[in-house]
N, C-alpha and C positions, 0 to 999 in steps of 0.2 A: 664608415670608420671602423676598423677591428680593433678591438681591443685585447687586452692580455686575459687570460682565463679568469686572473684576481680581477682585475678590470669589468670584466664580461658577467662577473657572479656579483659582484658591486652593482653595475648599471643596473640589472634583473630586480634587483632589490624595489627600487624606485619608484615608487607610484605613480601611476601618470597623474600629470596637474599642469600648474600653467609656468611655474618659475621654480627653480634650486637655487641654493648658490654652492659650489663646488669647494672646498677650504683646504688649500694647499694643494693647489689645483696642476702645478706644473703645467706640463705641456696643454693641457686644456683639452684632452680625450674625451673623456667621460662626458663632461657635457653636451661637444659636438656631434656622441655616436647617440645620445637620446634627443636633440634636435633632429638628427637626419632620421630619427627610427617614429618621428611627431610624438611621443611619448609626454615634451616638454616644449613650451612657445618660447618661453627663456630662461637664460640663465648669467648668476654672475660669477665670476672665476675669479677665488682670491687667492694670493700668494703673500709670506712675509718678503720675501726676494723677488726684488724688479727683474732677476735673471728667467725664473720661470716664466713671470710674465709675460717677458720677451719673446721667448719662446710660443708659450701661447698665442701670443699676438699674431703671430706667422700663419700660425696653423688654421687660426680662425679665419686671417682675412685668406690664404687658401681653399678654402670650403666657402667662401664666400657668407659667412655667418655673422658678420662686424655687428649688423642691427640687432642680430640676438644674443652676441654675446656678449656682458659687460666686464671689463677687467677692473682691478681693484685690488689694489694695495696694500696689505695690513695685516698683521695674525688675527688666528683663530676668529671667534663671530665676531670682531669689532670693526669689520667693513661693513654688516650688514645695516639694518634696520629692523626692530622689528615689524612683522606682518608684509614685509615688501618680496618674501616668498613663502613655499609652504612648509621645505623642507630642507635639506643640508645634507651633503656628503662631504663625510671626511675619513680618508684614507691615506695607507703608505707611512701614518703616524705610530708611536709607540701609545699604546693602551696607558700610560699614567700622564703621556699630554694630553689627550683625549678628556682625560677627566680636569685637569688644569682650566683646559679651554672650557668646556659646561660651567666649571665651577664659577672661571672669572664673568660668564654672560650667563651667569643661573637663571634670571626672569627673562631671557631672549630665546634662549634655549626652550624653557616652558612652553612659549607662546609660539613654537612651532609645531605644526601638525605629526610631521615625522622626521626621522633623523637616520642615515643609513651611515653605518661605522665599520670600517675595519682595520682593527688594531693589527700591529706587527710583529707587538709581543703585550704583556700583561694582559692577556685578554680576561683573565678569570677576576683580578683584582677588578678590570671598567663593568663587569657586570656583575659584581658586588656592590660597584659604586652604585652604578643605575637601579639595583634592586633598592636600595635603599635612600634615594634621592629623587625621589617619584618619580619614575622611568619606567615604562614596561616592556619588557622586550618580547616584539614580537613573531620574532622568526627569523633563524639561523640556518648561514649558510656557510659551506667548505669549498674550495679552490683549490685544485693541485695544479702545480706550474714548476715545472720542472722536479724539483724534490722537495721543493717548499708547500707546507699545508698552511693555507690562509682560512683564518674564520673571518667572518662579516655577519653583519644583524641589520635588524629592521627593528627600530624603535621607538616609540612614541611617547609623550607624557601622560601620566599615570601613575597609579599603584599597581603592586605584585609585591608577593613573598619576598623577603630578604634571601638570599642566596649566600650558601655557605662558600668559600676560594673552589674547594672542590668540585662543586655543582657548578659551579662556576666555568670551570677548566672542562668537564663531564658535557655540560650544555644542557641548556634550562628549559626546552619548548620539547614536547613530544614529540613531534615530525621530525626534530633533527636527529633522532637515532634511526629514523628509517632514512637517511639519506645513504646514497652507494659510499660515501668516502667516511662515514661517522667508526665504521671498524678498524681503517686506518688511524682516522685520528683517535680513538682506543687504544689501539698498541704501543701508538707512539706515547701516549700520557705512560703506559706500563713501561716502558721503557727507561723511561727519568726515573720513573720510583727506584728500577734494579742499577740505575747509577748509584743512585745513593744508598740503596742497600748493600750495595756488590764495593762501595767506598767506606763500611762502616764495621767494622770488627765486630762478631758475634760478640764478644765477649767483653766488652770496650769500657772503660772505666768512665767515660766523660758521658755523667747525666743529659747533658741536652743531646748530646751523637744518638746515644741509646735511646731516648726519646723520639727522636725523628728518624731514624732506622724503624722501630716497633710503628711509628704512625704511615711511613711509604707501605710496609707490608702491610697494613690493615688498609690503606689505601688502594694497595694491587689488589687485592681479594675484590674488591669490591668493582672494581675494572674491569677484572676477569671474567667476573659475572655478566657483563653488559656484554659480551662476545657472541 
């Protein structure tokens, strides 16, 4: 099974063990290319829409995987159980449903071993949240896929420092600035800052513009340095 580069830098994350359940699973990739790769015995594949599942359903009994893969109906963790796996991928989601979903299964959530996320946007607010929602994140990854830079994490339950939006957007583990794509996604964070510097009159009467003008440049300096 191939999967997309985001997909590919997702799977990688994964620990090998004995079951996932996959959360907003569409087509049902990701867990068919870590069954065929034995990484995982099984898995179940939820969707809120009976249409991905459908889809799903094809692909699986294609690879002939029926007995290991289970389909399942329902947002975010409210298909699972707890302890009936060890860990969870959820992907292709926005970063503030991500936190939604923990939030609404917060003691289901706890009680799994690991959890592999990759937001589509607020990534910096879901690891604010997690720093401070006993989460520890363990290791951050980047994805280039055509022009799009995808982050993803590995993360467990636990404590860790509170993380500032910034550090958050920067990236929290040390290994992830020696990654080959961590200087792209640098330039691109300095990038937004000279949007909204380059959209804010040097000289501008409105307190809060001036405010967040002076905080992106004290923001770029600081970017700049990580090059």
């Amino acid at each position: 099974m191939k999967l997309t580069e985001r997909l590919r830098r997702a799977a990688d994350l994964v620990p090998r063990c004995h079951a996932i359940a996959d959360i907003g699973t569409d087509h049902a990739y990701l867990p068919l290319a870590l069954l065929e790769e034995g990484r995982i015995e099984k898995a179940i594949a939820c969707d809120i829409h009976k249409g991905p599942l459908e889809r799903a359903a094809l692909h699986i009994k294609d690879r002939d995987k029926e007995k290991e893969v289970e389909l399942r109906l329902g947002g975010g963790l409210a298909p699972i159980r707890t302890g009936e796996v060890e860990g969870v991928v959820i992907a292709g989601m926005g970063g503030l449903m991500m936190m939604d979903i923990l939030e609404a299964d917060f003691d289901k959530a706890q009680a799994l071993q690991w959890l592999v996320l990759q937001p589509q946007n607020h990534t910096a607010e879901l690891k604010r949240y997690l720093s401070t929602h006993h989460f520890i994140i363990e290791k951050e990854e980047l994805a280039l896929e055509g022009h799009n830079l995808y982050e993803m994490m590995l993360v467990s339950p636990g404590r860790m420092d509170p993380v500032s939006l910034l550090e958050g957007e920067i990236g929290v583990t040390s290994a992830y600035r020696k990654h080959p794509l961590f200087p792209e996604h640098i330039r691109r964070l300095i990038r937004k800052r000279d949007f909204l510097i380059h959209g804010v009159a040097e000289d501008t009467d409105n307190e809060r513009n001036r405010q967040k003008r002076e905080a992106a440049l004290e923001e770029k300096k600081r970017l700049e340095a990580l090059l």
